[in-house]
N, C-alpha and C positions, 0 to 999 in steps of 0.2 A: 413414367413416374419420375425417373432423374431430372427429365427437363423442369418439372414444376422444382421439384428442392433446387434445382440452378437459377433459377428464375427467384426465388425466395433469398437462397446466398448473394445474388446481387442488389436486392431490394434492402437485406439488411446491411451489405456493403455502403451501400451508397446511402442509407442514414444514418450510419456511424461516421462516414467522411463527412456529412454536412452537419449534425448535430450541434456542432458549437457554433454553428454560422449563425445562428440566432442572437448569440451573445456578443459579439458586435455588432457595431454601428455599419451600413452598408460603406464600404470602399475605406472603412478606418480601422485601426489599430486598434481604438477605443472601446472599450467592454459597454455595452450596454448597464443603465443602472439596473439594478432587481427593483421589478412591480413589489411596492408597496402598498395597498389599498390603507388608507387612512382608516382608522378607527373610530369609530363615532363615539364618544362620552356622553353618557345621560347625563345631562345636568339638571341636579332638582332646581326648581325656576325661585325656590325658595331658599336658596343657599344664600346670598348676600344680603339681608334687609339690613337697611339705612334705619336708626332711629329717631326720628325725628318727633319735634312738640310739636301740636293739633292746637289751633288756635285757643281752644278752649282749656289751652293746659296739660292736656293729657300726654303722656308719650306714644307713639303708636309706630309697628312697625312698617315702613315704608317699602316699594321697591321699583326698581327702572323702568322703562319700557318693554329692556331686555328682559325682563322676568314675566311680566305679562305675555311678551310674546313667547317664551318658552312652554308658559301654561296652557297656552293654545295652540303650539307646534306651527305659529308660523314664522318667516323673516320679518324681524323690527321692519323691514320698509313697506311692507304688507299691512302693518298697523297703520303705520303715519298716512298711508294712501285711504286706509278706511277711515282715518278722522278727517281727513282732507275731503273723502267724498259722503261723511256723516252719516258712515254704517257706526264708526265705536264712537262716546261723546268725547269729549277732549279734558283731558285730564285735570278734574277740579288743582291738584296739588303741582308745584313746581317750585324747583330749585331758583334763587335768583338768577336773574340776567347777567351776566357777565360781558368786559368789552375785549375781543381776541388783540393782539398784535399790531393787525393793521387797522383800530382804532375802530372797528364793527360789532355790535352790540349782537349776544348771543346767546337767545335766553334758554333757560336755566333747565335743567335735565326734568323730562316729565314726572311726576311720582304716584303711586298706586298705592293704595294702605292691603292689607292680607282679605280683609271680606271682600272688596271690589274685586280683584282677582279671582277670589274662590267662587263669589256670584256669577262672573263671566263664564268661567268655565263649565260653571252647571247648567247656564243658561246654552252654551253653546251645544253641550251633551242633550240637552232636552229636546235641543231642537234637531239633534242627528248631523251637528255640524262641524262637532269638534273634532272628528279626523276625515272629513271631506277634502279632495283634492281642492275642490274651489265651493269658495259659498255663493249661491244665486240670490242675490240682496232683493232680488224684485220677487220673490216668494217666500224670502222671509223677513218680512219690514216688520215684522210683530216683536222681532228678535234685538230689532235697535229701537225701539221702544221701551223693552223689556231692561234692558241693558240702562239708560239711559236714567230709569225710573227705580231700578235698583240702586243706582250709585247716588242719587238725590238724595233716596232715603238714606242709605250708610252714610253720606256727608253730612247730612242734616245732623245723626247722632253720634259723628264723630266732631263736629264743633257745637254740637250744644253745651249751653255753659251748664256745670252739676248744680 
C-alpha cells in the first residue's frame, strides 16, 4: 500500500516541477502567448446597403459581393469562381471603372439590389444547398437556371420605366 501513495507523491512531484514548462518557449526565457481562439461575429449580410438610383429613377437598396456572399456563407472568391465558371450570372449592376495608380483600369465594385439576394438564397435553400460543404453544379444545373431567370425578372422590374 505505501509503495503505490510513493509512486503517486512523485507523479504529482514531478508535474508540479514541470507545470510552467508549458508556458515558455522551448530553450527561452520567453512566456508563451495565451491561445486565443478568435471569435466569430455574425454579421448580418444586410448591414451595409449602398443606395443607389435604378436607371429607371427609383432608389433601390444596393449591396456588395460581400453581402451576397454572407447570405450564402460562402468566401467572395467562391462567388467570383462560380461567375467565372457560370454557376451565378454576373451581376446586372456595377459601380464605375475606376483607373489604380499604376495607370490600370479597375472596374467598379459588383452590386446586388435586396430581392436578388433574398431570391438566391431561397433558391439555394430549395435546393438543400445553402449550407452544403460544396455544391455539385453537375446535378444541380436547374439551380443556375433558376438563379439566372429570377434576377432577369427582378431587373426587368427594377428598370422598367413607371
Amino acid at each position: 500500500m505505501g509503495h503505490m501513495s510513493n509512486s503517486n507523491n512523485a507523479k504529482d512531484f514531478i508535474e508540479s516541477t514541470f507545470a510552467s514548462l508549458d508556458n515558455y518557449y522551448p530553450g527561452s526565457k520567453r512566456k508563451r502567448r495565451e491561445d486565443v481562439t478568435p471569435q466569430k461575429v455574425q454579421v448580418e449580410w444586410d448591414s451595409k446597403p449602398v443606395i443607389k438610383t435604378l436607371p429607371n429613377g427609383t432608389s433601390a437598396e444596393m449591396f456588395t459581393l460581400g453581402a451576397l456572399a454572407n447570405a450564402l456563407g460562402r468566401p467572395i472568391i467562391t462567388l467570383r469562381s462560380w461567375m467565372g465558371e457560370g454557376y451565378l450570372p454576373t451581376s446586372p449592376y456595377r459601380l464605375p471603372s475606376t483607373v489604380d495608380k499604376n495607370g490600370k483600369e479597375v472596374q467598379g465594385k459588383r452590386l446586388y439590389t435586396r430581392p436578388m439576394i433574398e431570391v438566391t438564397v431561397e433558391l439555394f435553400n430549395k435546393a438543400g444547398v445553402l449550407t452544403a460543404k460544396r455544391i455539385e453544379w453537375s446535378t444541380n444545373r436547374h439551380l443556375i437556371t433558376e438563379i439566372a431567370e429570377a434576377w432577369d425578372n427582378i431587373q426587368a422590374t427594377e428598370t422598367e420605366n413607371n
